[in-house]
C-alpha positions in Angstrom: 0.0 0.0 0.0 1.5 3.3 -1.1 1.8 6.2 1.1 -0.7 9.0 1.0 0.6 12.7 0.7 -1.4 15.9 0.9 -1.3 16.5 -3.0 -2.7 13.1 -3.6 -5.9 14.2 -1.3 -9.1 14.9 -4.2 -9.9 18.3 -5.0 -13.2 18.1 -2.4 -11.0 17.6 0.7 -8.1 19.9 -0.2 -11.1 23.0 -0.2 -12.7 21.8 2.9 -9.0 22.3 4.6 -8.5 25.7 2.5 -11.8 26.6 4.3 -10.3 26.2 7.6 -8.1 28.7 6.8 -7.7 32.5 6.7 -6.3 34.4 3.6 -3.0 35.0 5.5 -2.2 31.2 6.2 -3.3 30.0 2.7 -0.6 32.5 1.1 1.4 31.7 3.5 1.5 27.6 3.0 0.5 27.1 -0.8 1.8 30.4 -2.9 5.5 29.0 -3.0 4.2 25.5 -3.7 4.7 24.7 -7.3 1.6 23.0 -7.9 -0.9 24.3 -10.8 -3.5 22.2 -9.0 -3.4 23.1 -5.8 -3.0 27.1 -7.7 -5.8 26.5 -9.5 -8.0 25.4 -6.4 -6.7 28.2 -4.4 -7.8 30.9 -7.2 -11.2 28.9 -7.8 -12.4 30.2 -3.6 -13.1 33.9 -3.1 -11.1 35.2 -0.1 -12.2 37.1 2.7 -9.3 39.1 4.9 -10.6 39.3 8.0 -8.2 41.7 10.0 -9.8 41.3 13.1 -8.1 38.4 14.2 -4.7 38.9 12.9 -1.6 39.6 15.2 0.2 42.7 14.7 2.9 41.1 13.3 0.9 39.2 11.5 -0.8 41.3 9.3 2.8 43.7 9.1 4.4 40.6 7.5 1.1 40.0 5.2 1.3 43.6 3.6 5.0 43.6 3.4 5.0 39.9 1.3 2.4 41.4 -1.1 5.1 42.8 -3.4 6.5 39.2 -3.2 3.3 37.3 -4.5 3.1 37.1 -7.9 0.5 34.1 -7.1 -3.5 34.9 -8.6 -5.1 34.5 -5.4 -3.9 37.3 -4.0 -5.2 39.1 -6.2 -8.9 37.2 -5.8 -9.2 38.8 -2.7 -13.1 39.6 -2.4 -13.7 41.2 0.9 -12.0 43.1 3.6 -13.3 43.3 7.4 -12.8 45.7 10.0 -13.3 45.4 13.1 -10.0 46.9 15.0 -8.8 51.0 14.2 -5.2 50.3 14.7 -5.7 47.5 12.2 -7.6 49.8 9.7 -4.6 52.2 10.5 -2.0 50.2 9.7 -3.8 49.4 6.1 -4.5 53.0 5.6 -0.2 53.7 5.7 0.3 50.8 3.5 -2.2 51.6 0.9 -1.2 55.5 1.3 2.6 53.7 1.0 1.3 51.7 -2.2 0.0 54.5 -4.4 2.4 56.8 -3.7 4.6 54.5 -5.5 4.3 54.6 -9.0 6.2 51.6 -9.4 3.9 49.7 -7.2 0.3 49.4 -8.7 -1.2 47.4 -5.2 -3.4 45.2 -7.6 -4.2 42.8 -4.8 -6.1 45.8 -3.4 -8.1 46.6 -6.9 -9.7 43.0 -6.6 -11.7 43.9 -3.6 -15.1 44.2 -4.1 -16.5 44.7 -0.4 -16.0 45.9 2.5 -17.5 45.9 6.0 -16.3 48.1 9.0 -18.1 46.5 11.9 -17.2 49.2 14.7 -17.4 52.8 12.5 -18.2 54.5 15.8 -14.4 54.7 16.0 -13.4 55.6 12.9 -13.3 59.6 11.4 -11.8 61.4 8.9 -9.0 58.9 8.7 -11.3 56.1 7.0 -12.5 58.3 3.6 -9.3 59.7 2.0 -7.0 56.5 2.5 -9.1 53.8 1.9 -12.2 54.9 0.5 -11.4 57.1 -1.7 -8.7 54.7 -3.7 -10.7 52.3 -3.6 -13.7 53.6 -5.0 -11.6 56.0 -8.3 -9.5 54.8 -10.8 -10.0 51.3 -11.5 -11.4 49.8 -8.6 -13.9 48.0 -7.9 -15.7 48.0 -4.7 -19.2 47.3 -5.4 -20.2 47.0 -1.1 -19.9 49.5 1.4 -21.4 48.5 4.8 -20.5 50.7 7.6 -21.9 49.5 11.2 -22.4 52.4 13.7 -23.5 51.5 17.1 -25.4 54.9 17.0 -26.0 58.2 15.2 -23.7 59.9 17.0 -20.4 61.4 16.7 -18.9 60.0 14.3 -21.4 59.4 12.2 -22.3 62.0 11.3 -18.6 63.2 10.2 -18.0 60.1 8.0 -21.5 61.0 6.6 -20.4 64.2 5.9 -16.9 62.7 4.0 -18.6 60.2 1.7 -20.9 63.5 0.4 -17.9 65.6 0.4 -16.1 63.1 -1.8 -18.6 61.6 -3.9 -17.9 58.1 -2.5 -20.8 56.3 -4.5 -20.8 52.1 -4.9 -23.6 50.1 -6.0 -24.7 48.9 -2.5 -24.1 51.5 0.2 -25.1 50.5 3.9 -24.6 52.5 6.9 -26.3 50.4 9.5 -27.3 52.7 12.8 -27.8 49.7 15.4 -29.4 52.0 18.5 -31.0 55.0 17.5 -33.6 57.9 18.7 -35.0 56.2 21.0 -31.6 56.0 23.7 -29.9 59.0 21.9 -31.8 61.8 21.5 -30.6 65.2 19.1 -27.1 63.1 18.7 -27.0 63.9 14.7 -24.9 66.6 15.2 -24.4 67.8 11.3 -27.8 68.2 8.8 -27.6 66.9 5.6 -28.6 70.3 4.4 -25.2 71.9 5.9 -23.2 69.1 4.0 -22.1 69.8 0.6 -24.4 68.7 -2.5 -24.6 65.1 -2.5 -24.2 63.5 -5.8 -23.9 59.8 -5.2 -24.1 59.0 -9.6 -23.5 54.9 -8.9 -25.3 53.7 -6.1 -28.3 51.6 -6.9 -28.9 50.7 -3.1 -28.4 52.6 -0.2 -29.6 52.5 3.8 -28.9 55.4 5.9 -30.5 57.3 8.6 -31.6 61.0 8.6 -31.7 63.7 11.2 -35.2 65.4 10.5 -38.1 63.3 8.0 -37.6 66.5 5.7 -34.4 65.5 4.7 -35.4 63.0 2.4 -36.1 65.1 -0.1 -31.8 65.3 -0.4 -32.1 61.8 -0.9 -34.8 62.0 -3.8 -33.4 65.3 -5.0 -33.1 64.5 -9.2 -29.9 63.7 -9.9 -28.6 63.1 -6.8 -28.7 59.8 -6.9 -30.0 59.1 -10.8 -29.3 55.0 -10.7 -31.0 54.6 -7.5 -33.5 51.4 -7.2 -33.7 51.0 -3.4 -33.7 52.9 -0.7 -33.6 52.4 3.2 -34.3 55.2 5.1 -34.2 55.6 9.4 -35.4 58.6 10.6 -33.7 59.8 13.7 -35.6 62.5 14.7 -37.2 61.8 18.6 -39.6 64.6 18.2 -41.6 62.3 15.8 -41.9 59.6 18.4 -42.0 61.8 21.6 -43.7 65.2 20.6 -42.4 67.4 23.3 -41.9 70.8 22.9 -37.7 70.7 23.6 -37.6 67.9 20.6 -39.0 70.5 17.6 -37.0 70.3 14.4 -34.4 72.6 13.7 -33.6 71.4 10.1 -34.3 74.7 7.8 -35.8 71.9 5.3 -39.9 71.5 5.2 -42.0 69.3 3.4 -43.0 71.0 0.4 -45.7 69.3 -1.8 -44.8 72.1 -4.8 -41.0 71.7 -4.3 -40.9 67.8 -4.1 -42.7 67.7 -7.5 -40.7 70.0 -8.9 -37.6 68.7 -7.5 -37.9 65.3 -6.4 -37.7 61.8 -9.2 -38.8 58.1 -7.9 -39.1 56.7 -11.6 -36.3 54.7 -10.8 -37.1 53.0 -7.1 -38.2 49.6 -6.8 -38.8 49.1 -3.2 -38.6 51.8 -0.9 -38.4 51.2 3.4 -39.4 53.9 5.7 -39.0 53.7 9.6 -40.5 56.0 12.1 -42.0 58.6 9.9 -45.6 60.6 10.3 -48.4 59.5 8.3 -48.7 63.2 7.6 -45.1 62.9 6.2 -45.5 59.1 4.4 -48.8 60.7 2.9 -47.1 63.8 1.3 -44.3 61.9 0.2 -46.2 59.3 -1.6 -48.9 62.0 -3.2 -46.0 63.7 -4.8 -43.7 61.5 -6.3 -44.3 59.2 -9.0 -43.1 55.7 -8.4 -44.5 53.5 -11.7 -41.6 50.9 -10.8 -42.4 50.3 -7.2 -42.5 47.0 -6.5 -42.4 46.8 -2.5 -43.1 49.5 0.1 -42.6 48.5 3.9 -43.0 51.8 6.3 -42.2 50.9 10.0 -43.8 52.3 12.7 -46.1 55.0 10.5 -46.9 57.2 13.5 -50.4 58.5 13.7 -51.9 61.8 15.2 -54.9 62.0 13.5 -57.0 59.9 11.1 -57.4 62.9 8.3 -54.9 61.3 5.9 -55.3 57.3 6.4 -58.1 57.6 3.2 -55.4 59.1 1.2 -52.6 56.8 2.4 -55.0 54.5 1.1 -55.7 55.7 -2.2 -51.8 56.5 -2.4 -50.8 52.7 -2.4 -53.6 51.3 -4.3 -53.0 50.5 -8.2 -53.9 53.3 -9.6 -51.1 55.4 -7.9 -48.2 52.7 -7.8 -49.4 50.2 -10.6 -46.0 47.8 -9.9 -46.7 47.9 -6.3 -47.0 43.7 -5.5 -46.3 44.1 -1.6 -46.8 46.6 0.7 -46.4 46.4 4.5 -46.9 49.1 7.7 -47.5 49.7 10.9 -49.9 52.1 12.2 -48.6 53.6 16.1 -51.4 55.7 17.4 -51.3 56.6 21.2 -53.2 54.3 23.6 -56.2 57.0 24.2 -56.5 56.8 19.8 -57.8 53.0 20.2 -61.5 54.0 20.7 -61.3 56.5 17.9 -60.5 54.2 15.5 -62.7 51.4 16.3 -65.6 54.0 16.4 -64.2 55.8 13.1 -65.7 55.7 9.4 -62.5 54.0 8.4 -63.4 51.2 10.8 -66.2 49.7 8.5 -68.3 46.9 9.1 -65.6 46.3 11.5 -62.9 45.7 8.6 -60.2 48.2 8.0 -60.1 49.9 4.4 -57.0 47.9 3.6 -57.2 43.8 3.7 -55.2 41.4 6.4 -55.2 44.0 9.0 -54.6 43.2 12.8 -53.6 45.3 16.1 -53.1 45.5 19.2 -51.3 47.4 22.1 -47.6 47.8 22.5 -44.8 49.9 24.9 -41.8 51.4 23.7 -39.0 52.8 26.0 -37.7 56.1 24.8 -35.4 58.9 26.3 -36.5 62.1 27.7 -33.4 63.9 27.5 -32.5 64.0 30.6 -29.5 61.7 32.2 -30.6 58.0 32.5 -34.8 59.1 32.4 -36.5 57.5 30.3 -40.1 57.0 29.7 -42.5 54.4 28.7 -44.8 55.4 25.5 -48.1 52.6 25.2 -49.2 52.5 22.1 -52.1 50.8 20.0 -50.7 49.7 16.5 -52.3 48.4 13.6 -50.5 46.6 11.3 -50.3 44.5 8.2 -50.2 41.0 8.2 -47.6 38.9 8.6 -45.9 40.9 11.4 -42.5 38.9 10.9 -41.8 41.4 8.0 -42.4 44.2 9.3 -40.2 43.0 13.0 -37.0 41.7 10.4 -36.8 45.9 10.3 -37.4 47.0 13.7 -34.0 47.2 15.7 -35.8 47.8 19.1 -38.1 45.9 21.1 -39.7 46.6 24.4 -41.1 44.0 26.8 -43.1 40.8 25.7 -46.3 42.1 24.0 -44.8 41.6 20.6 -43.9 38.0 21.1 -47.4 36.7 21.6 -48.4 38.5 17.8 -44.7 37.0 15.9 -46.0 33.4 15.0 -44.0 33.2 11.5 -40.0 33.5 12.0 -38.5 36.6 11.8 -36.5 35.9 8.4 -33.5 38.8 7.1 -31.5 38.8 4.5 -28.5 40.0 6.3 -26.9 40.8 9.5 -29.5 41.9 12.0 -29.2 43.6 15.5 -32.4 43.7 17.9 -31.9 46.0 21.0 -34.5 44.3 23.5 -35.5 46.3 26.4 -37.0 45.8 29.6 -38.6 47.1 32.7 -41.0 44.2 33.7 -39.0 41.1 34.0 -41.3 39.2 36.9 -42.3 37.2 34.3 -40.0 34.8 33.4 -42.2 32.8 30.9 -43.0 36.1 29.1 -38.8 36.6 28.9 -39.4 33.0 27.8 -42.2 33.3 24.7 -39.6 36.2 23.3 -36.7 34.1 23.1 -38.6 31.9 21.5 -39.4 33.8 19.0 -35.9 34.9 18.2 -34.6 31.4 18.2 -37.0 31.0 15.1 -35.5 34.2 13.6 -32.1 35.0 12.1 -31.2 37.6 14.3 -27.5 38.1 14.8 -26.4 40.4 17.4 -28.9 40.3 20.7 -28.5 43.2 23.0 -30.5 42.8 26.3 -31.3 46.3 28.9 -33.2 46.1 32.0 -34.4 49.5 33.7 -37.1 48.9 35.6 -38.4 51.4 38.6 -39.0 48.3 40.8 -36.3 47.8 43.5 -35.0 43.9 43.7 -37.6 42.2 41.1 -37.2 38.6 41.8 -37.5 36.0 39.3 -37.3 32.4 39.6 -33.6 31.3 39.2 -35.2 27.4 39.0 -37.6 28.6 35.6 -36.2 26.4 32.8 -36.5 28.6 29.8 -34.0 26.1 28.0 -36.4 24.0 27.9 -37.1 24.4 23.8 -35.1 27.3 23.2 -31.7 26.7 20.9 -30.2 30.2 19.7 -28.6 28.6 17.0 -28.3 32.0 15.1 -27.2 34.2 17.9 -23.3 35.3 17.5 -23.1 38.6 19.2 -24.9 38.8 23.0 -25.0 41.8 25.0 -26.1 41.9 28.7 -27.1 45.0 30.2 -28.8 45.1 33.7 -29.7 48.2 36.2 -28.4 46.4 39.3 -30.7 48.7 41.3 -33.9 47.0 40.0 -33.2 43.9 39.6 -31.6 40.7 42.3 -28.0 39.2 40.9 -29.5 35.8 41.5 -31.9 36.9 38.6 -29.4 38.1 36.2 -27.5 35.2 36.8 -30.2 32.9 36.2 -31.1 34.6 32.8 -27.3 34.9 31.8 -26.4 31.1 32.0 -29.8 29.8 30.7 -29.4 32.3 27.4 -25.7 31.3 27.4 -26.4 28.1 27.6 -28.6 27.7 24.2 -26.4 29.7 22.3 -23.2 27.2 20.5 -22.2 29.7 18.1 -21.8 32.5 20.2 -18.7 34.6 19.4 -18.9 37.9 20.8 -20.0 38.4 24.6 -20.6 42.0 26.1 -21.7 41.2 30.0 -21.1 41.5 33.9 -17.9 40.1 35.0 -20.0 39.1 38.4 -22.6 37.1 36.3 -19.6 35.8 34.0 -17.8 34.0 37.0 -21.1 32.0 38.2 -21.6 30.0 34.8 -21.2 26.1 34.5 -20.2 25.3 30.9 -17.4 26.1 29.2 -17.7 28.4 26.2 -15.0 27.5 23.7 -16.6 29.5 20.6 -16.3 32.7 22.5 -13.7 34.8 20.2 -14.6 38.3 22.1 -15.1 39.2 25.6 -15.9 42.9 27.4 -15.9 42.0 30.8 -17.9 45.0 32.5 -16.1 44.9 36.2 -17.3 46.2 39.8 -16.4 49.3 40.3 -15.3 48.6 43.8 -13.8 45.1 43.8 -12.6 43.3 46.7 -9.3 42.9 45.6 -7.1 45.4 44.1 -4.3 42.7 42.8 -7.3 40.4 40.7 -9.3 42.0 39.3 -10.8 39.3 37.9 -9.9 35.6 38.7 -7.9 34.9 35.5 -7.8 31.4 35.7 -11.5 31.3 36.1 -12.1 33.3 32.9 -9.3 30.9 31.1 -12.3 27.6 31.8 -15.1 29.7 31.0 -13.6 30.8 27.7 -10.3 29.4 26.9 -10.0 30.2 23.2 -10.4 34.1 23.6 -8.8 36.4 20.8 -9.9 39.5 22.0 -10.4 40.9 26.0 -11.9 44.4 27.1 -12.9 45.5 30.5 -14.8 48.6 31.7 -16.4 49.9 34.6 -13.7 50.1 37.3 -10.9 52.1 36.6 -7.6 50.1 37.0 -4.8 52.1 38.2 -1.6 52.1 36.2 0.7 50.3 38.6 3.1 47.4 38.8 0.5 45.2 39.8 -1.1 46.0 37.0 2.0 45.0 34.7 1.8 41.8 36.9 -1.5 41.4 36.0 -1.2 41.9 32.0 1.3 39.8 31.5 -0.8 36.9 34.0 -3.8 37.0 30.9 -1.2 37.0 28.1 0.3 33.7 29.6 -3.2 32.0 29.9 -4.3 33.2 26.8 -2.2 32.2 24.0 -4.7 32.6 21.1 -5.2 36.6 22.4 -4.8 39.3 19.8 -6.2 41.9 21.6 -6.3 43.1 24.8 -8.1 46.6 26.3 -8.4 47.5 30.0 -10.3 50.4 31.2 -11.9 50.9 28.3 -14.8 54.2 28.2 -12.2 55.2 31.1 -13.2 58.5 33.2 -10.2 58.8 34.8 -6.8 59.9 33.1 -3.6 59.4 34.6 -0.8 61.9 34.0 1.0 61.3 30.3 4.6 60.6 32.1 3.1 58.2 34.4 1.5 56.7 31.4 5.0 56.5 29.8 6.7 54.4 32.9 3.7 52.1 33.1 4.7 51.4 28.9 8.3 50.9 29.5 8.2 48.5 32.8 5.5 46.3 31.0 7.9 46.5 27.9 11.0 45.5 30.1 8.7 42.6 32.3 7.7 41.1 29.1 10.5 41.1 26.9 11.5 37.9 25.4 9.5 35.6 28.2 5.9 36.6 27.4 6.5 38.9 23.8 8.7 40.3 21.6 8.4 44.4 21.5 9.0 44.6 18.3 6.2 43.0 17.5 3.6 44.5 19.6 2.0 47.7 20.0 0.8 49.1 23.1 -1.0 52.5 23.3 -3.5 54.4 25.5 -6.3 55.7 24.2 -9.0 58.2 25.5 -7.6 59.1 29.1 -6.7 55.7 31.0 -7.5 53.0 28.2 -5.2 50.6 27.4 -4.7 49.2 24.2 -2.5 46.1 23.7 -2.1 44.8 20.2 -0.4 41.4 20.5 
């Protein structure tokens, strides 16, 4: 019997092995192979380079080898993700580096076609004019742009502001606002109206959020964006769902019905999705443009103060108005006190509704008043289209259980999906329980769960067994966030590890270092951990027990803490190095991360060099690591 070798393996196995593998480590094993098959195979696969997870030397020894490669499949590299600055900053001076050179025409970098920046919240200027920009002129061909903001805030609105400025226009254009006006109010710091024109000439799809419903009329301005087809559109503007008198517009834009014939154009548009708009708005909006390829129209959360323009919503998506139109979904939001009106109205005939599969019933949402940590709970009475599932695949915030009991389809989406779920009644665990359900049956990606309640120490049954038939097969980002104040730790506990415990896939954790430490199981697919800490733990030396966190998670690439402020001692150099040790697969490593407190620069500057000097050739090589503070006291270790 002959020996077997790895080129004798069939075509079927060697891709399942170059599956296992990253971009880097494929270059790095087959390109000076000389094989044409195992070539061939490698440039048949579109690669993904997923900086994330690479080591700082890493990646410095991928972009330096580039000019080496004369192999195809670098060149066949397909999609770039970023999820670390310092990472996007060290590809920003090599691509700067690249086209400088004239010798040098970077054509591994021409081949990309998308790109996704998962964390754009920390990201400026700096992320338009070095990478953007060259990748969108010339000859490239970036045909995917999908920017993930955590809120409209800050910097947001600035890289907003850049891709107008510089005409930064691909086919599919996504910048993804995760939590919006209900937990940030007036955070849109720059108008679209103050921004220069925008002239976006090749994007066919695009999802964005606005300041003020006005606005869109930038968006459907003729010729702003002439090869549009679909459009995505999230207005941010609390006043529409809280109409208090310190949350009036200030946008100098109005609603014109003379100027949006004149100057607006939906010829093109094939589905159009609105979320959190008046009727009064959706109404004038629809009466004036003509949309004689619109094929599906979803508005979310259609907010209603009085029934004078539902007829003429009506009339607005029936044929005669939008001939293409093949589905249309909304929701109605009236205030609670609105219910009675309705049911008694001349809309409400025969006890049908003028449009067909119509259903309703009452719902909360949690919004902020504007003042520090108050919020207040809206009920509402909506009315909505049938099936629900649709129209909850678009909603990014949920409040309570009421929902749950109305979401009998699955919630399916056709792309990453974050659902902030909120909470301030949680004494009834198999209400928690009939949610989750309801998300296991959905493809929702990225969970985020807040509880602030008014009612001090809720208790909930730590013994309820909502595992029972839950599997989170789905989930891969979790986020827990409770109000200690309201709620007992032996109920957060008891919701942490019975949530944990149905989700296998989970890679990305965001929760209480206190409910962390009382789990069972082990979690080996965790890749990313934010411990939130005590901010008055009981011992200043261990902060957390490390060797506890290494069972919990052992294979983590990627460690932040926050809350308590660790001071920048030796024991803290001690205490580095300790998690470096018992983590050999960590790439990244942040402690006091949001920090309040900042330390004095040249005290900074000694903690640096005696962590330098204690780690040196026994835990890392400096060469080939970077550390750096960030915002006041946060530490940034790149390893």
């Amino acid at each position: 019997m002959t020996n077997a070798t790895f080129e004798s393996l069939p075509n079927e196995v060697l891709l399942i092995i170059f599956g296992y593998l990253s971009t880097f480590d494929l270059c790095e094993a087959f390109l000076n192979v000389k094989n044409v098959r195992i070539e061939n195979l490698i440039t048949s696969i579109r690669h993904t380079l997923d900086v994330s997870l690479m080591h700082y030397d890493k990646l410095r020894q991928f972009l330096s080898k580039i000019n080496e490669y004369t192999n195809r499949s670098v060149a066949l590299i397909d999609s770039v993700v970023l999820h670390d600055s310092s990472a996007c900053t060290m590809l920003c001076n090599h691509l700067e580096t690249r086209l400088n050179d004239s010798e040098d025409s970077n054509d591994w970098f021409r081949s990309i076609k998308k790109l996704h920046i998962l964390n754009s919240n920390s990201y400026g200027y700096g992320l338009v004019q070095p990478i953007l920009k060259p990748l969108v002129y010339g000859t490239h061909t970036l045909k995917y742009l999908h920017l993930v903001f955590d809120r409209p805030a800050y910097s947001y609105p600035t890289i907003l502001s850049e891709l107008v400025l510089h005409r930064i226009s691909v086919y599919s254009m996504i910048l993804e606002v995760e939590q919006g006006h209900e937990y940030y109010p007036n955070e849109l710091t720059k108008d679209f109206h103050k921004m220069q024109p925008l002239y976006w000439p090749n994007t066919v799809k695009l999802t964005l959020s606005i300041q003020h419903p006005s606005e869109l009329m930038l968006l459907l301005k003729r010729d702003a964006l002439p090869a549009l087809e679909h459009l995505n559109v999230t207005n941010e503007d609390i006043h529409t769902v809280l109409p208090l008198s310190q949350y009036k517009p200030v946008s100098n834009i109005q609603f014109c019905e003379h100027d949006l014939r004149q100057t607006a154009d939906g010829t093109r548009l094939r589905s159009l999705i609105l979320r959190f708009i008046t009727l009064r708005d959706a109404t004038l909006l629809l009466g004036s443009l003509s949309m004689p390829l619109l094929e599906k129209l979803i508005i979310v959360d259609l907010y209603v103060h009085t029934l004078n323009h539902i007829d003429e919503f009506q009339k607005l998506c029936g044929p005669t108005h939008v001939p293409a139109l093949k589905n249309l979904y909304f929701s109605f939001c009236f205030p609670q006190d609105m219910e009675h009106v309705w049911r008694k109205s001349s809309f409400h005939r025969n006890g049908e509704w003028p449009f067909d599969n119509i259903d309703c019933y009452i719902d909360e949402s949690l919004i902020a008043t504007g003042r520090l940590h108050d919020f207040a709970t809206t009920t509402l009475f909506i009315v909505y289209k049938r099936p629900i599932s649709v129209l909850l695949q678009h909603r990014r915030t949920l409040h309570n259980h009421r929902f749950a009991t109305h979401a009998s389809a699955p919630i399916f989406t056709t792309r990453r999906q974050s659902l902030l779920l909120t909470y301030d009644k949680i004494d009834k665990p198999d209400e928690l329980f009939k949610t989750l359900q309801v998300l296991a049956r959905c493809s929702v990606d990225k969970l985020h769960l807040k509880y602030r309640g008014d009612q001090a120490n809720v208790s909930m049954a730590s013994n309820c067994a909502l595992s029972g038939n839950l599997f989170l097969r789905h989930l891969r980002s979790m986020t827990f966030d409770f109000e200690l104040m309201s709620i007992k730790r032996s109920a957060t506990v008891a919701i942490v590890k019975q949530i944990l415990d149905v989700s296998p896939n989970l890679s990305d954790l965001v929760i209480d270092w206190s409910d962390f430490c009382h789990c069972s199981q082990t979690y080996s697919n965790l890749k990313h951990l934010h411990l939130i800490l005590d901010r008055i733990y009981p011992e200043p030396k261990q902060h957390f027990d490390v060797r506890r966190l290494a069972q919990l998670a052992p294979h983590l690439c990627s460690l932040e803490t926050s809350g308590a402020n660790i001071m920048l001692d030796e024991n803290l150099v001690k205490f580095v190095l300790k998690i470096i040790r018992q983590f050999d697969q960590l790439v990244y490593l942040t402690l006091n991360k949001n920090s309040l407190y900042k330390s004095k620069e040249n005290k900074k500057v000694i903690f640096k060099e005696t962590l330098i000097a204690a780690g040196h050739n026994r835990v890392f090589d400096c060469n080939n690591i970077r550390i750096q503070f960030y915002t006041r006291d946060a530490l940034y270790i790149w390893l």
